[in-house]
C-alpha positions in Angstrom: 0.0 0.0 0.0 1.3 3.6 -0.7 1.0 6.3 1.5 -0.6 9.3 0.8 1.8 12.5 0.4 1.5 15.2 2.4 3.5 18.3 3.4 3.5 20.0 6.8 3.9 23.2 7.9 7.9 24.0 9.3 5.6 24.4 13.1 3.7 21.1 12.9 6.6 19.5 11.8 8.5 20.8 14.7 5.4 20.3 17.0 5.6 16.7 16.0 8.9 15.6 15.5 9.5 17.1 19.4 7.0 14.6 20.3 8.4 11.8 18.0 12.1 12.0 18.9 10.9 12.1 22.8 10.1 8.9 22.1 13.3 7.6 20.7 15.5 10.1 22.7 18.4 9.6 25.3 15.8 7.2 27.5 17.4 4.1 25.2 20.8 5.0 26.3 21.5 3.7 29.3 22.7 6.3 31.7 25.3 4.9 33.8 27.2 3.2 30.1 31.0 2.9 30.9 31.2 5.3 27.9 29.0 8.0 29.1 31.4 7.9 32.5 33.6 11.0 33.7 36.8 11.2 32.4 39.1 9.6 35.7 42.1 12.2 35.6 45.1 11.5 38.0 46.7 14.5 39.5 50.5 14.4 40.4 52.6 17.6 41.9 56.4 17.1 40.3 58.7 18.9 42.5 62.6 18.1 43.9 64.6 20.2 46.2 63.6 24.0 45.0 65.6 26.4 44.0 64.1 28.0 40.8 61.9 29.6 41.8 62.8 30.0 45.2 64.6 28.2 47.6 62.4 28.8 50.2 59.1 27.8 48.4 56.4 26.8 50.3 55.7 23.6 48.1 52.6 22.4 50.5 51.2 25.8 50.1 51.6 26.3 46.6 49.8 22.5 46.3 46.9 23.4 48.2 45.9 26.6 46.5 46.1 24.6 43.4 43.9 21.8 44.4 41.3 24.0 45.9 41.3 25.8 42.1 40.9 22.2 41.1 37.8 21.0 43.5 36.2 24.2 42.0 37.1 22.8 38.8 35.1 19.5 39.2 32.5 21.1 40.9 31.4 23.1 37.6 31.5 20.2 35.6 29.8 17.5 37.6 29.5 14.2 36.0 31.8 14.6 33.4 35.4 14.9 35.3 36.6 13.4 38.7 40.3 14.1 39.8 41.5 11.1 41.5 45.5 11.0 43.4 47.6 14.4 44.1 50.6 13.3 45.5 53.8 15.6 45.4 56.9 13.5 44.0 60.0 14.7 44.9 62.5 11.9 44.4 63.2 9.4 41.7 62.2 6.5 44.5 58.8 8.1 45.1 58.0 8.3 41.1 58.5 5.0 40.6 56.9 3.9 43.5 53.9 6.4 42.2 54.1 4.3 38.8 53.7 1.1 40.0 50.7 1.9 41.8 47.6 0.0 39.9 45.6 3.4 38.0 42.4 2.9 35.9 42.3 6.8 35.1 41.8 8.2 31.8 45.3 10.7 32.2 47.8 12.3 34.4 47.2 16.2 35.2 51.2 17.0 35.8 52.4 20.4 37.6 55.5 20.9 37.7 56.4 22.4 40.4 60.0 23.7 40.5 63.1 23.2 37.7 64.1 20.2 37.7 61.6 18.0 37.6 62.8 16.2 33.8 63.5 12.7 35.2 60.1 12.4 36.3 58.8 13.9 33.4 60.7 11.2 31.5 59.4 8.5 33.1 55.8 9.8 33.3 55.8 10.5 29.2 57.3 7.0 28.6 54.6 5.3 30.1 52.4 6.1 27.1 49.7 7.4 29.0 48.0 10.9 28.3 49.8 13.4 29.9 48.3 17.0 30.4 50.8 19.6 31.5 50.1 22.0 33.5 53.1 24.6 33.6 52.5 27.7 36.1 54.4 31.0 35.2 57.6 31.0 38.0 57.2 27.3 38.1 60.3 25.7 36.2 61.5 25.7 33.0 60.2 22.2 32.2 57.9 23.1 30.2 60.3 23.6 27.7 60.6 19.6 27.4 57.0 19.1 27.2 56.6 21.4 23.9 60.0 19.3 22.4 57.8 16.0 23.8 54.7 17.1 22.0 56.8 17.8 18.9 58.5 14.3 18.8 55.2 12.9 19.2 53.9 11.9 22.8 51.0 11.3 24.3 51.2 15.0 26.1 49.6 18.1 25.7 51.0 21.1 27.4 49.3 24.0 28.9 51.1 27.2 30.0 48.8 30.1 32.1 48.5 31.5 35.2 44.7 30.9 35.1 43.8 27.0 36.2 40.5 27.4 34.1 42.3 27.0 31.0 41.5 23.2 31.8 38.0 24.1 31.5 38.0 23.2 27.5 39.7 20.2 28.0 36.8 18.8 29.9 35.0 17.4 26.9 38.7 16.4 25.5 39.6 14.0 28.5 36.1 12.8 28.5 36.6 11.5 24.8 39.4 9.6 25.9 37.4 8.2 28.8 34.6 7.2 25.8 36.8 5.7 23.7 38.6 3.5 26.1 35.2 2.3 27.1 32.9 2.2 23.5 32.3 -0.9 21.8 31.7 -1.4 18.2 29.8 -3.6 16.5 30.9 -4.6 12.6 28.6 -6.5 10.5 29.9 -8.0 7.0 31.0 -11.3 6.0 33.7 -12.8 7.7 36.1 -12.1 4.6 35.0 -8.8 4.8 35.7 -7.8 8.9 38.2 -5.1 9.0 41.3 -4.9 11.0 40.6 -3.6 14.4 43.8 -4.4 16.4 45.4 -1.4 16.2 42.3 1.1 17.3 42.2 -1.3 20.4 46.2 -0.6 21.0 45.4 3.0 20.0 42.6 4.3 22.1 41.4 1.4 24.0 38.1 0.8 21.5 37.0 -2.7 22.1 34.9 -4.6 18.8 32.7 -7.3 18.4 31.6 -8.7 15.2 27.7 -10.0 14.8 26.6 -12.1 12.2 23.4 -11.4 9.9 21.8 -13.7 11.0 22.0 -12.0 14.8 20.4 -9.5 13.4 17.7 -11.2 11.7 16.7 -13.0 14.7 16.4 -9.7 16.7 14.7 -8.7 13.6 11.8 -11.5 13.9 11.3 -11.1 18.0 10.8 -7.4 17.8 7.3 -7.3 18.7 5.4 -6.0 15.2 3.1 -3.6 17.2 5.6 -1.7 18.6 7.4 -1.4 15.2 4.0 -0.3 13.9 3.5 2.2 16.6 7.0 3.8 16.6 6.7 4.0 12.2 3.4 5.5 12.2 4.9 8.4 14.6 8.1 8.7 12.3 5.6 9.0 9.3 3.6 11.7 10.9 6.8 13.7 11.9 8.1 13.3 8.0 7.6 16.3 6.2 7.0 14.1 3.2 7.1 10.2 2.7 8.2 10.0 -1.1 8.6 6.3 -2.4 8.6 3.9 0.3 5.1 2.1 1.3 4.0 1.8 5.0 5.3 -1.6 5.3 8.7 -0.8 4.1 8.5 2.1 6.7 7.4 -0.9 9.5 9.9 -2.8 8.5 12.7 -0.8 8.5 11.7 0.4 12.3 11.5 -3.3 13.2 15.0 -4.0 12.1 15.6 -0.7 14.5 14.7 -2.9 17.2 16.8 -5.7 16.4 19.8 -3.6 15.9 18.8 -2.1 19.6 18.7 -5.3 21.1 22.0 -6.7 19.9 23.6 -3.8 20.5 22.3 -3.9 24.1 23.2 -8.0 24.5 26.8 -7.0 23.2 27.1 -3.8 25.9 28.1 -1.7 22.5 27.0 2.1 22.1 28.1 1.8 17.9 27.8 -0.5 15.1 28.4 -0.5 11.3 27.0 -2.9 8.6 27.9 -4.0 5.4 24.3 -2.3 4.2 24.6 -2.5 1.0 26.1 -5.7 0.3 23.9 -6.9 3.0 21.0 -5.9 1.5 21.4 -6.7 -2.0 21.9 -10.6 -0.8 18.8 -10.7 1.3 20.7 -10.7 4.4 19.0 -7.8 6.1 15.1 -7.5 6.2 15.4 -3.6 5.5 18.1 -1.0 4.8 18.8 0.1 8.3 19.7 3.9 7.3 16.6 4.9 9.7 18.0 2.9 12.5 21.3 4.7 11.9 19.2 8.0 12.3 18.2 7.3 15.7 21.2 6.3 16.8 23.3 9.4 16.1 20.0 11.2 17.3 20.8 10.2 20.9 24.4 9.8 20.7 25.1 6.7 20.1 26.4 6.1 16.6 25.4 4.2 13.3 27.4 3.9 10.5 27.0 2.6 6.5 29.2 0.5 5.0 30.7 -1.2 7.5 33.2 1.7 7.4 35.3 1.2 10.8 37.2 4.4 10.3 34.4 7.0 9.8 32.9 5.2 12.6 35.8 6.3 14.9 35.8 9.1 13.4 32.5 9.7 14.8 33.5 8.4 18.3 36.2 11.0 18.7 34.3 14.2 17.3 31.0 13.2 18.6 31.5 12.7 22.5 33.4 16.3 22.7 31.4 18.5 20.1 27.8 16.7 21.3 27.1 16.4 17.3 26.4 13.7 15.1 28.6 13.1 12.1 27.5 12.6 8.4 29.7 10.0 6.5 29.5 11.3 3.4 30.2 10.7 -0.5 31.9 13.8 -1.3 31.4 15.8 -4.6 33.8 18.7 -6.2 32.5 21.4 -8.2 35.5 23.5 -8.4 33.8 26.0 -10.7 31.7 27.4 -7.6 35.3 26.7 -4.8 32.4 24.0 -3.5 32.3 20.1 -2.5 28.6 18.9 -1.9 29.0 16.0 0.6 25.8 13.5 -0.3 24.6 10.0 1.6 21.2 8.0 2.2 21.9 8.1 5.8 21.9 11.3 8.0 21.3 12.1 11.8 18.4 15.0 11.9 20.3 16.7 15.1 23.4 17.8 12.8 23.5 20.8 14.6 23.2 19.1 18.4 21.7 16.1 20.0 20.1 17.9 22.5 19.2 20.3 19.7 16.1 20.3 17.6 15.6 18.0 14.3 16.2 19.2 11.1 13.0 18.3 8.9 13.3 14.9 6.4 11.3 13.3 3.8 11.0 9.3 3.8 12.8 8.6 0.7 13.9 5.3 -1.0 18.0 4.0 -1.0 19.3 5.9 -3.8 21.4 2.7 -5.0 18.6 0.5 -6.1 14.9 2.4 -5.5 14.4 0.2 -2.1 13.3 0.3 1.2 13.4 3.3 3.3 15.8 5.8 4.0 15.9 9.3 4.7 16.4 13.1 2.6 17.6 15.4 6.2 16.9 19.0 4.9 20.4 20.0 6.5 21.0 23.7 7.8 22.9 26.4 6.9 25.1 29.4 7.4 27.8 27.2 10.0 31.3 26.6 9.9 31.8 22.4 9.3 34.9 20.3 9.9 35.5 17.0 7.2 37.5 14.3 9.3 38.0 11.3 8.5 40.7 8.6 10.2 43.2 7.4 7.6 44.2 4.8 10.0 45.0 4.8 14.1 47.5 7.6 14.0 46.4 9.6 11.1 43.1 11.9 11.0 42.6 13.6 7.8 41.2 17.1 8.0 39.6 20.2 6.4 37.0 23.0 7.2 34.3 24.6 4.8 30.6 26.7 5.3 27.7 24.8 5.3 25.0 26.4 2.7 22.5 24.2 2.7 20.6 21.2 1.6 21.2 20.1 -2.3 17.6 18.8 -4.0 18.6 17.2 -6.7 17.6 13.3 -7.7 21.1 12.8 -8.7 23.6 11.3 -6.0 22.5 10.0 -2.5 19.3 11.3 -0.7 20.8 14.4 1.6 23.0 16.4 0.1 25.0 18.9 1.9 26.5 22.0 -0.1 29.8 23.5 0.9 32.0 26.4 0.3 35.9 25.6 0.7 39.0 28.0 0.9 40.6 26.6 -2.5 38.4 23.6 -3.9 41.5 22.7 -6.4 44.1 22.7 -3.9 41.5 20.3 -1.4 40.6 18.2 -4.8 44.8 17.7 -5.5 45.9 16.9 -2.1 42.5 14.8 -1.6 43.7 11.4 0.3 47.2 12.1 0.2 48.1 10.0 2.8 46.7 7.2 1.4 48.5 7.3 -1.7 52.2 6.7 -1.6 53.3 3.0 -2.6 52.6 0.9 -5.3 49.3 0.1 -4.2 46.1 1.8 -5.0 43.1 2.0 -2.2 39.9 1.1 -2.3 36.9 3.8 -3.4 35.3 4.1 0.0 38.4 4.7 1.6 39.7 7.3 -0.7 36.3 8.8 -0.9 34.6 9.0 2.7 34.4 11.5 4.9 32.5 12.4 7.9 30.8 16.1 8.3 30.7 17.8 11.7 28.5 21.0 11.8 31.3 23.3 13.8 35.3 24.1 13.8 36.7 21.8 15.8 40.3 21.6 14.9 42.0 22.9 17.4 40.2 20.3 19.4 41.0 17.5 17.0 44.8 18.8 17.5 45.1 18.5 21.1 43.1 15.3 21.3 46.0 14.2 18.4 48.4 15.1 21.2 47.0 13.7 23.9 46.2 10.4 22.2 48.9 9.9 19.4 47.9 10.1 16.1 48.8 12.8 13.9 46.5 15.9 12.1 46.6 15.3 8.1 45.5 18.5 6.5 43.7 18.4 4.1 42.8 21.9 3.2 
């Protein structure tokens, strides 16, 4: 049966989708996750016999004023950061003794105190550990070592101020470390197919699991029908428009929601990519799950086409600081206008927040083959967006534009996102660089996927690359 088209109003539609997203909203998270925990930092106070700046510092005095700035600190953001430790290390004996002691934190907040405090330094960076230097005017000269640390590469970012809440922005930073270590993501494909994990894992902690179809298509068939019906009737009436797909398609795309909710909730994972397409086309999946992978990145949790496991970190890392869903995206150039219009069947409707309101969508069929149900997000405007996209563990390929709006055009995937870049033929020469070198040429998808984030965030993209290893590629 086809459904009868109908436009709404942009005020019912907001009236309604409120009501329609309440109902698949941040209630099917689970609230006390392991990856929605605080970041665990560990505080440590480097000091030695002072002489620089003083001789006759007052080391227990200059401690306490900063821990009381730092109780004040985790006061302001409760929930999301808990300081843990704040000893004062003075000799080489008491550091190691410090680093044998068992430590489940996220990172090490390090003041140094006085100059010299290098050989613990050394043996603090060498532990591999996220380091975040805190370096107080008067203090020492070691800060000095940590910019030549963060240059050779470790895990250490370095802060130099007088004012303590200069940690404030990287709350959200050290609370993406503390996500990361603790996510789980699910990859669906054939077993030929599964990507290489290992080296996320060593990277950033991520842990994976790897579902078969036919997990899914059981958790497809015991998803209670009624409910299915019930949830796609309220997705319908918050649609602006439903297009191709019949009701049934509509049910049964919501149904295979379900399933994907209940696996993911069995495995203890808050992500999971398929193999959609291929899926799909062998009558693996019951439905294209590109409305599943909707409501996922609604409510911060994360769903991701193709079974793409680095646009899928991708969306790990930038999601759980910025609060916005990413849009993995098949990029197109049009140097002529300095433009790249990034288009996909599969878009979150909060681009611009999760606890933001919905951009409207139309109910659309999969561009690939005119089936099932997937969704045309009308995306917003007039915002500065970041293109990431992890070329592997220590490599994250980057570039900014201006968002200008949704594309309608019935060539190329359902939403279409315009851009304006700096130089479109300097992005278009250097695009996948990285990739490139060697004999060997890469695949499509992974020269060609990207991930959008409405916002600027590289300077937080750099200090995360500090703080967890991997290196910015830009892009342009």
């Amino acid at each position: 049966m086809q459904l009868h088209r109908t436009y709404l109003t942009r005020r019912h539609f907001m009236l309604g989708s409120s009501a329609a997203f309440a109902l698949w909203g941040r209630a099917q998270t689970p609230g006390d996750a392991p990856w929605d925990g605080p970041a665990v930092v560990r505080k440590v106070f480097l000091a030695g016999t002072p002489s620089w700046p003083r001789p006759d510092l007052d080391l227990a005095q200059e401690v306490a004023g900063i821990e009381a700035q730092l109780a004040e600190l985790q006061k302001r953001y409760p929930g999301k950061i808990v300081f843990t430790g704040g000893e004062t290390i003075r000799t080489p004996e008491q550091m190691d003794a410090w680093l044998a002691q068992p430590d489940s934190s996220d990172a090490v907040l390090a003041f140094p105190m006085v100059t010299i405090t290098l050989p613990h330094l050394r043996k603090l960076v060498a532990t591999n550990k996220p380091v975040l230097m805190f370096s107080v005017p008067y203090n020492g000269h070691d800060w000095t070592h940590g910019a030549a640390w963060m240059q050779k590469g470790a895990r250490l970012q370095l802060i130099a101020s007088s004012d303590l809440t200069a940690i404030d922005p990287y709350v959200p930073l050290l609370r993406t470390i503390h996500h990361l270590r603790h996510s789980k993501v699910l990859l669906v494909s054939q077993p030929q197919s599964r990507p290489k994990t290992e080296a996320y894992t060593r990277q950033f902690g991520t842990t994976f699991g790897f579902p078969a179809y036919t997990d899914l298509g059981a958790a497809y068939e015991a998803a209670g029908l009624r409910q299915a019906t019930a949830l796609a009737d309220e997705f319908i009436h918050s649609a602006a428009r439903v297009v191709e797909p019949s009701r049934d398609e509509i049910i049964r795309s919501l149904r295979l929601h379900m399933g994907i909710r209940e696996v993911m909730r069995r495995e203890q994972a808050n992500a999971i990519a398929i193999d959609c397409l291929g899926g799909f086309g062998r009558k693996e999946l019951p439905a294209y799950p590109c409305i599943s992978f909707c409501k996922l990145n609604d409510t911060g949790m994360y769903g991701v086409c193709e079974n793409d496991l680095e646009s899928t970190m991708t969306q790990l890392l930038v999601t759980s600081f910025s609060g916005r869903p990413g849009f993995v995206s098949d990029p197109v150039f049009d140097t002529s206008r300095n433009e790249v219009i990034h288009a996909h069947c599969v878009s979150a409707t909060k681009l611009k927040g999760i606890d933001g309101q919905s951009s409207p969508y139309q109910v659309r069929s999969h561009l690939e083959d005119h089936k099932g149900a997937s969704m045309q997000v009308l995306a917003p405007s007039g915002e500065p967006v970041t293109v990431a996209k992890f070329a592997d563990p220590a490599r994250l390929m980057i570039s900014t534009g201006e968002a200008l709006g949704n594309v309608d055009n019935e060539r190329g995937c359902r939403t279409k996102i315009r851009t304006r870049v700096k130089d479109g033929e300097a992005l278009l020469a250097n695009w996948s660089a990285t990739l490139t070198p060697g004999p060997g040429m890469p695949g499509t998808r992974d020269l060609l996927h990207r991930v959008v984030f409405y916002g600027d965030y590289r300077k937080e993209t750099a200090r995360l690359g500090h703080l967890l290893g991997f290196k910015i590629i830009d892009e342009g």
